[in-house]
C-alpha positions in Angstrom: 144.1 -131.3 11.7 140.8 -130.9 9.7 138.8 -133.9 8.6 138.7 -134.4 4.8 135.8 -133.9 3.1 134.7 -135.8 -0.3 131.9 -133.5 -2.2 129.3 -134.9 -5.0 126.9 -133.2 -6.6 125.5 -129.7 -6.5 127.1 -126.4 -5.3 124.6 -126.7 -2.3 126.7 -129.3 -1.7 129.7 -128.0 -1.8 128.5 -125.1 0.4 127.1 -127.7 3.2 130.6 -129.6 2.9 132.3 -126.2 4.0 130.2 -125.4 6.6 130.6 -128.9 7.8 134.0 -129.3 7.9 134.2 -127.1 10.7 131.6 -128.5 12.6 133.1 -132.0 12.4 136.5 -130.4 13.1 135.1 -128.2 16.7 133.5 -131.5 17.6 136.6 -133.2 17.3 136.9 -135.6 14.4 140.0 -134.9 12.7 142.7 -136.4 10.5 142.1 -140.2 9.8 138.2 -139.2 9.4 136.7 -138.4 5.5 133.2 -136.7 5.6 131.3 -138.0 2.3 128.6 -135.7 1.7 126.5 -137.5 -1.0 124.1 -136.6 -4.0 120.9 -138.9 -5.0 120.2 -136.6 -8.5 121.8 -140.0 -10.4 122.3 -143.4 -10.0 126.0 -142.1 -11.5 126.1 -139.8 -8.4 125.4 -142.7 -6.1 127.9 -144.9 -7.5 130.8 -142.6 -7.4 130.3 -141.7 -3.5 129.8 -145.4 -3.2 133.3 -146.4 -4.9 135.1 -143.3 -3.3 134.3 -144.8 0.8 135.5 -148.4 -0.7 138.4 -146.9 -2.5 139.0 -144.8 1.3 138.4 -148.4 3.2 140.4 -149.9 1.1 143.4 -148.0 0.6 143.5 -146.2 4.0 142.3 -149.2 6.5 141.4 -147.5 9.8 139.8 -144.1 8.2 136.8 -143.2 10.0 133.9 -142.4 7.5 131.3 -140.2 7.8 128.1 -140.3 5.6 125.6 -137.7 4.9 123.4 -136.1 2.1 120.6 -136.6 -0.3 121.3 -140.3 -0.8 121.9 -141.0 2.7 118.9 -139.8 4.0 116.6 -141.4 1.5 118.8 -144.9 2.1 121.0 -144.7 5.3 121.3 -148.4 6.5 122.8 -149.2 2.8 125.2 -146.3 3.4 125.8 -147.5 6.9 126.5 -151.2 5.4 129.6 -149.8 3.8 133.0 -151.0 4.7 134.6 -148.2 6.6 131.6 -145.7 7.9 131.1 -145.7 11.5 128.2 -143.2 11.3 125.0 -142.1 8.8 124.3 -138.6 9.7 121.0 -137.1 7.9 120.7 -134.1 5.8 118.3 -132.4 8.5 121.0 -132.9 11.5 124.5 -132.4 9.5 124.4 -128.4 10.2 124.1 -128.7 13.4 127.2 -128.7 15.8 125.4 -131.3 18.3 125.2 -133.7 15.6 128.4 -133.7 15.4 128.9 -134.2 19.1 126.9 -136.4 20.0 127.0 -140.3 20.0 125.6 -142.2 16.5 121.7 -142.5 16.2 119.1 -143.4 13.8 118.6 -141.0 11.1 115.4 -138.6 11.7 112.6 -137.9 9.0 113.0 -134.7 7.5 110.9 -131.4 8.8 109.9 -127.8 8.0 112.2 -126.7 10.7 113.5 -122.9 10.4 116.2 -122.8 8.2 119.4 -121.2 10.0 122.9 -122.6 8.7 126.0 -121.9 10.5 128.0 -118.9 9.2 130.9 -120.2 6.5 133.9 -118.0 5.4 136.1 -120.3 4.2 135.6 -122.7 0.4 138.8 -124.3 0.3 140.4 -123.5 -3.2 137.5 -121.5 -4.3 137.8 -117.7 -5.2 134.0 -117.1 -4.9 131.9 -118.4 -2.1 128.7 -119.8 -2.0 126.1 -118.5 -0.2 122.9 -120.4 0.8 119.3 -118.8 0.3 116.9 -121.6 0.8 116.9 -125.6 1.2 114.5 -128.1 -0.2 111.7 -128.3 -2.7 107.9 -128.0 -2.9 107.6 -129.3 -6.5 107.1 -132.8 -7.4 108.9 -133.3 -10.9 108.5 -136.8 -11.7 111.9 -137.8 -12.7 113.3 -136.0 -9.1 114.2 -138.0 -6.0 115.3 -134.5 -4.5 112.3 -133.7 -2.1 112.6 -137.1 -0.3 116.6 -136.0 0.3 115.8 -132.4 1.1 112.2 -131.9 2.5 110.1 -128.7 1.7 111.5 -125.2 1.3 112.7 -123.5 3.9 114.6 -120.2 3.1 117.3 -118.2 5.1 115.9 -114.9 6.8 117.0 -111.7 5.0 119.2 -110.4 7.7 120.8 -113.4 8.1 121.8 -113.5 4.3 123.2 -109.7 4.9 125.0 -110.5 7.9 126.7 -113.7 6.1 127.2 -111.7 2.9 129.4 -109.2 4.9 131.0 -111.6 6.4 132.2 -113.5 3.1 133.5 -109.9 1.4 135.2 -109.3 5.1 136.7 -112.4 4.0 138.2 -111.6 0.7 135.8 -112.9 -1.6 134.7 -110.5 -4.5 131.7 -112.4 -5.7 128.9 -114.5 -4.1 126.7 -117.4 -5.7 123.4 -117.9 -4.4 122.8 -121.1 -4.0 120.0 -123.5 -2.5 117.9 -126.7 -4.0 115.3 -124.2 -5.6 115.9 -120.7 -5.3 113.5 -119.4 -7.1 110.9 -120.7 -4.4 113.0 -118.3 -1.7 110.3 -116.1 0.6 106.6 -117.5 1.3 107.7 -119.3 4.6 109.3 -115.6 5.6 107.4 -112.9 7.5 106.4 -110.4 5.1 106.6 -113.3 2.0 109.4 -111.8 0.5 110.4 -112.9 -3.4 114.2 -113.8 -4.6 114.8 -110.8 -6.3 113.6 -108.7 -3.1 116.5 -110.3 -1.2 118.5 -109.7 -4.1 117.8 -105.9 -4.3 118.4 -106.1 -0.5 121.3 -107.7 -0.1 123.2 -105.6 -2.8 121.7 -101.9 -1.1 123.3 -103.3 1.9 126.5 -104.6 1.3 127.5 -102.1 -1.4 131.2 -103.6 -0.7 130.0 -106.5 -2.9 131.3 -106.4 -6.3 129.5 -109.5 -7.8 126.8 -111.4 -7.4 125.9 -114.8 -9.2 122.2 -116.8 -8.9 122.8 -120.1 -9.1 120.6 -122.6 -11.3 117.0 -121.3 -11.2 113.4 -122.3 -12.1 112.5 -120.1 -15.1 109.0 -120.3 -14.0 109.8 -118.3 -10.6 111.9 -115.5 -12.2 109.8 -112.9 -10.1 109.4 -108.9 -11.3 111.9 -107.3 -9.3 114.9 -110.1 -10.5 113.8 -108.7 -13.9 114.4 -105.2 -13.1 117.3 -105.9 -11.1 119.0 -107.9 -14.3 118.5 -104.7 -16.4 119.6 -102.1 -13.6 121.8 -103.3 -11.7 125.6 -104.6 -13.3 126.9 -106.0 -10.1 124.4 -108.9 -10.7 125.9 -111.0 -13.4 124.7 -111.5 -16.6 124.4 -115.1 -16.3 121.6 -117.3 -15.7 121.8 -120.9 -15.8 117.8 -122.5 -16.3 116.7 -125.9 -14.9 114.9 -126.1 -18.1 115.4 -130.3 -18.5 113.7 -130.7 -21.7 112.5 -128.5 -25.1 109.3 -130.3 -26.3 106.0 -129.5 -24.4 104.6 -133.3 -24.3 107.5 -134.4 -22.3 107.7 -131.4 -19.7 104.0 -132.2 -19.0 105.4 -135.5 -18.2 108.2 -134.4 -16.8 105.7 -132.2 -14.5 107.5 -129.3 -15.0 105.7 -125.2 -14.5 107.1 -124.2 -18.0 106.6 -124.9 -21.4 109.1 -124.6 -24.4 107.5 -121.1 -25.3 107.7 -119.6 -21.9 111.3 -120.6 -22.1 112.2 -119.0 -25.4 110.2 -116.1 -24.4 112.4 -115.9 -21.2 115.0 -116.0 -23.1 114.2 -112.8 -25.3 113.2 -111.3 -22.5 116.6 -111.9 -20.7 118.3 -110.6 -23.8 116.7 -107.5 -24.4 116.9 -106.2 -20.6 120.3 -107.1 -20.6 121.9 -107.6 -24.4 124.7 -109.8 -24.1 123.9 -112.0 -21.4 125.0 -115.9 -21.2 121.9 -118.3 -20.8 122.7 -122.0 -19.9 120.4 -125.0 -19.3 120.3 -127.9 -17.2 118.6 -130.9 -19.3 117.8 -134.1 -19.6 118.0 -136.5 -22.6 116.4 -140.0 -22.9 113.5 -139.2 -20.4 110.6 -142.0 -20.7 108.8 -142.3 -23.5 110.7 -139.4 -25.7 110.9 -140.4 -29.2 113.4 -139.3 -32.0 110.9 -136.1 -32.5 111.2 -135.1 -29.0 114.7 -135.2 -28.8 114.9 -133.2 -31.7 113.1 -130.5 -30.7 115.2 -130.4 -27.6 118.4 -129.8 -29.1 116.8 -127.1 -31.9 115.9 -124.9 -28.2 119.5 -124.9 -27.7 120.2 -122.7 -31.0 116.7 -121.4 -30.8 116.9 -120.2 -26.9 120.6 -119.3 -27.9 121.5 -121.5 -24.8 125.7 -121.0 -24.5 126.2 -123.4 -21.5 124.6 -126.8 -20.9 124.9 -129.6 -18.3 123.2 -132.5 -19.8 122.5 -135.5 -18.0 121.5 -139.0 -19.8 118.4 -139.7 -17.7 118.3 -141.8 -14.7 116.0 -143.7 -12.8 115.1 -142.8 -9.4 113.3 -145.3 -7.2 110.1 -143.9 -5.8 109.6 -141.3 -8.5 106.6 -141.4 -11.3 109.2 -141.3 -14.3 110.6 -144.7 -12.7 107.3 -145.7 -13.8 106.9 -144.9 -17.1 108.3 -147.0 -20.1 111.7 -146.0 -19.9 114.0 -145.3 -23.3 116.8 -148.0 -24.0 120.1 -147.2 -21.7 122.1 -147.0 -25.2 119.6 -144.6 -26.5 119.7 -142.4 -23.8 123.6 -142.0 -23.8 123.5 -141.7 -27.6 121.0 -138.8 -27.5 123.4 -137.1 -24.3 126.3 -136.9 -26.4 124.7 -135.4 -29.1 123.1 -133.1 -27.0 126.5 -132.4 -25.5 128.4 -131.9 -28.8 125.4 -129.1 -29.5 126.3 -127.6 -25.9 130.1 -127.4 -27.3 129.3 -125.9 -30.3 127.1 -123.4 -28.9 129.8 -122.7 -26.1 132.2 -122.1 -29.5 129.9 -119.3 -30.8 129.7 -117.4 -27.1 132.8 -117.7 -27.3 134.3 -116.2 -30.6 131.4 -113.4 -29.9 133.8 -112.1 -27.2 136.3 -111.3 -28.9 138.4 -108.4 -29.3 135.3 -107.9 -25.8 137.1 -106.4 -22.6 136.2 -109.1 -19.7 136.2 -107.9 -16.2 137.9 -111.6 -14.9 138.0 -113.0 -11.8 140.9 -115.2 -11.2 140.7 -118.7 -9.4 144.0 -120.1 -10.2 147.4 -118.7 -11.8 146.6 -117.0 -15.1 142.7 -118.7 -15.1 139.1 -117.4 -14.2 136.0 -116.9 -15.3 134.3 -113.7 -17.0 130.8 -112.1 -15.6 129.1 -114.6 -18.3 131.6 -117.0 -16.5 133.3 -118.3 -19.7 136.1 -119.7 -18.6 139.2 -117.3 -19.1 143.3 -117.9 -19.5 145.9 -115.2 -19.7 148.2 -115.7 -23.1 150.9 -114.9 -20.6 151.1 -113.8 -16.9 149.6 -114.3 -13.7 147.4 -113.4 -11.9 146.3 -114.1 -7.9 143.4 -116.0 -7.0 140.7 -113.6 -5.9 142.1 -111.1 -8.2 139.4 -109.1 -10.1 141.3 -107.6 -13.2 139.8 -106.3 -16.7 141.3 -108.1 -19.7 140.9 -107.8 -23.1 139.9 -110.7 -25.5 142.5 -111.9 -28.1 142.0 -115.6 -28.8 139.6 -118.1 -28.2 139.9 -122.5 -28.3 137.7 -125.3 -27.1 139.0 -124.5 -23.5 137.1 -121.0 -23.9 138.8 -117.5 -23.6 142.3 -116.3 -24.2 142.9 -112.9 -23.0 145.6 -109.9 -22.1 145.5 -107.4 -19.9 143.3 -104.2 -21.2 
C-alpha cells in the first residue's frame, strides 16, 4: 500500500508530493503513514496543514506523520511538536530516496545544490502532469517568506526536462505544466545560460508527440524574447498566462519590491494580445498589503478591466515573520478581507465576460473527469450531455455558459 499524501499550496507542490509518494513508498512507509507536504505563502496555509495532522492524530490514533515543505523548513521543531509526526523532513532532503531511508535527523539549511528531481509519471487523479523546471527564488519581495522555504534558484538541465517530458506523453498525458517557484528565472545557473523560452522552443522541437504545453504562474518581468516569439508561432503552447502581478498601483509594488510596474504590466498585456489575439491573462494578487489606502486599492481592481485580466487568485494579505512587509504598518484584518472580496467579485465578473466571449467558439477540451475539462485558455468546460474519458482531448463547440464557466457539445 502507498502512503497518503496531504498537498497545500502551489502546483510545485503538488508535483513534489507525487514524486514523493514513491520515494516514501520504495523506502517502505506505507499504509497507516500520511506525508503532509506543507506551504508557508499564508498564515491560512499554515493553519490548514496544522489542523489536517491534528484532525489525522486525532481521528486515526497510530498514523505515522510525516512533515515536510516550505513551512517546515523555515519552523521544523513546531512542526515536529505536533501530535502524531514522528519525523520533519526538509525541503532540500524530501527528493531524495535516502532521506527517506534513513533514520530521523535534524533538518539541514538549505543549499545551491544541482537541481535533479526524480523522474514522476504518475499525478493521481490528474489528466495533465506537472513538470518541474526550476526550484527556489533569487528575489526578495518583501511580503514573501518563500526564499527562506526554498533557497536560491536552481533549474533542471535541459535534457533532463526532454527526457522527463517523453516520459510523461509515454505515460498518457496530452499536456504538460511547467512548473517551479519562479520560472521565469530558469537558465543562468546552466552551462550555456540558457532562458525559459529556450527550453521551451527545445522541449517542444524534441518531443513533437507533445500536444500541449502550459507555463505555469510567471514573473511578467522575466518573459524573455524567444517566449514571445514562441506565444505567437507556436499553438501547441497555450494561450494562457497566469502573472504574479500582486498589486496595480506603482507606490505599493515599490514596496512590495517587485521588477514591474503597473505600465509594464498593461503593456504586457497588449503585447500578449496582439501576438496572440484571444489569449486568457490571469493574475495572482494581493489586497490589503501595508500601508495601501482606498486609492491604491482602487487602482488595483481598475488593472483587472484595464489589463483585461480573465482569471484571478486573490489573496487577503498575510503576515510573514521575518519579511520587511511584517514591518510595515499593516492595514486592519477586516479591511484587508473587505478589499479581497471585492477584488474577487471583479475576478468573477471578469471570468463572466471570457466567458460569454467564447461562445458559439469551437474549444479543443481536455477532459479530467466525466463530461468536465478545461479549454487551451483553461476555462473550465462541461458537456450539456455525454461523456467523455479523462485524458481525452476532443474539440467542442460552445453553446452555453453559467458562473461555473463553459457549456459545450461536441463540434
Amino acid at each position: 500500500m502507498m502512503p497518503e499524501v496531504l498537498t497545500f499550496g502551489c502546483r510545485l507542490n503538488a508535483y513534489e508530493s507525487a514524486a514523493m509518494r514513491g520515494l516514501a513508498a520504495q523506502a517502505g512507509h506505507g499504509e497507516g503513514t500520511v506525508l503532509v507536504n506543507t506551504c508557508a505563502v499564508t498564515a491560512e496555509a499554515e493553519a490548514q496543514a496544522r489542523q489536517a495532522i491534528r484532525r489525522v492524530a486525532r481521528e486515526r490514533p497510530g498514523s505515522r506523520i510525516i512533515v515536510t515543505g516550505c513551512a517546515a523548513q523555515i519552523a521544523p521543531d513546531a512542526w515536529a511538536a505536533l501530535p502524531g509526526v514522528v519525523r520533519v523532513i526538509g525541503n532540500g532532503e524530501k527528493l531524495k530516496p535516502e532521506a527517506w531511508a534513513a533514520p530521523a535527523g535534524p533538518v539541514p539549511a538549505l543549499d545551491a545544490a544541482p537541481l535533479a528531481p526524480p523522474l514522476v509519471t504518475e499525478f493521481a487523479g490528474r489528466a495533465r502532469a506537472m513538470l518541474q523546471v526550476q526550484q527556489g527564488c533569487d528575489h526578495r519581495c518583501t511580503f514573501c517568506v518563500i526564499p527562506q522555504g526554498r533557497g536560491p534558484s536552481r533549474s533542471v538541465p535541459l535534457g533532463a526536462l526532454v527526457e522527463q517530458a517523453r516520459a510523461l506523453v509515454a505515460a498518457g498525458y496530452r499536456e504538460v505544466v511547467l512548473t517551479g517557484v519562479d520560472i521565469a528565472s530558469y537558465g543562468p545557473d546552466l552551462p550555456g545560460r540558457p532562458t525559459l523560452g529556450q527550453a521551451v522552443r527545445r522541449l517542444l522541437a524534441l518531443v513533437p508527440e507533445l500536444p500541449r504545453l502550459r507555463l505555469s504562474s510567471i514573473d511578467p518581468a522575466g518573459m524573455d524574447d524567444d517566449l514571445w516569439r514562441l506565444l505567437a508561432e507556436e499553438p501547441r503552447l497555450m494561450p494562457h498566462l497566469h502573472l504574479s502581478l500582486q498589486h496595480g498601483d506603482d507606490l505599493i509594488l515599490k514596496r512590495m519590491r517587485r521588477r514591474h510596474s503597473r505600465a509594464d504590466a498593461l503593456a504586457l498585456a497588449r503585447r500578449a494580445r496582439e501576438l496572440r489575439p484571444g489569449i486568457a491573462l490571469g493574475a495572482d494578487l494581493i489586497a490589503g498589503f501595508p500601508t495601501e489606502d482606498e486609492a491604491q486599492f482602487a487602482r488595483m481592481l481598475a488593472l483587472v478591466e484595464e489589463a483585461d485580466l480573465s482569471f484571478l487568485h486573490v489573496f487577503p494579505y498575510s503576515e510573514r515573520p521575518g519579511t520587511a512587509a511584517a514591518r510595515m504598518p499593516p492595514v486592519p484584518v477586516p479591511v484587508r478581507r473587505e478589499r479581497a472580496a471585492r477584488l474577487r467579485e471583479a475576478g468573477r465578473q471578469a471570468a463572466r465576460r471570457f466567458h460569454a466571449g467564447r461562445l458559439g467558439a469551437e474549444e479543443r477540451v481536455l477532459f479530467e473527469a466525466s463530461g468536465r475539462g478545461h479549454s487551451e485558455h483553461f476555462a473550465p468546460v462541461r458537456l450539456a450531455e455525454g461523456r467523455g474519458m479523462a485524458g481525452e482531448l476532443r474539440r467542442l463547440r460552445v453553446v452555453g455558459v453559467d458562473d461555473q464557466g463553459l457549456i459545450a457539445e461536441a463540434a
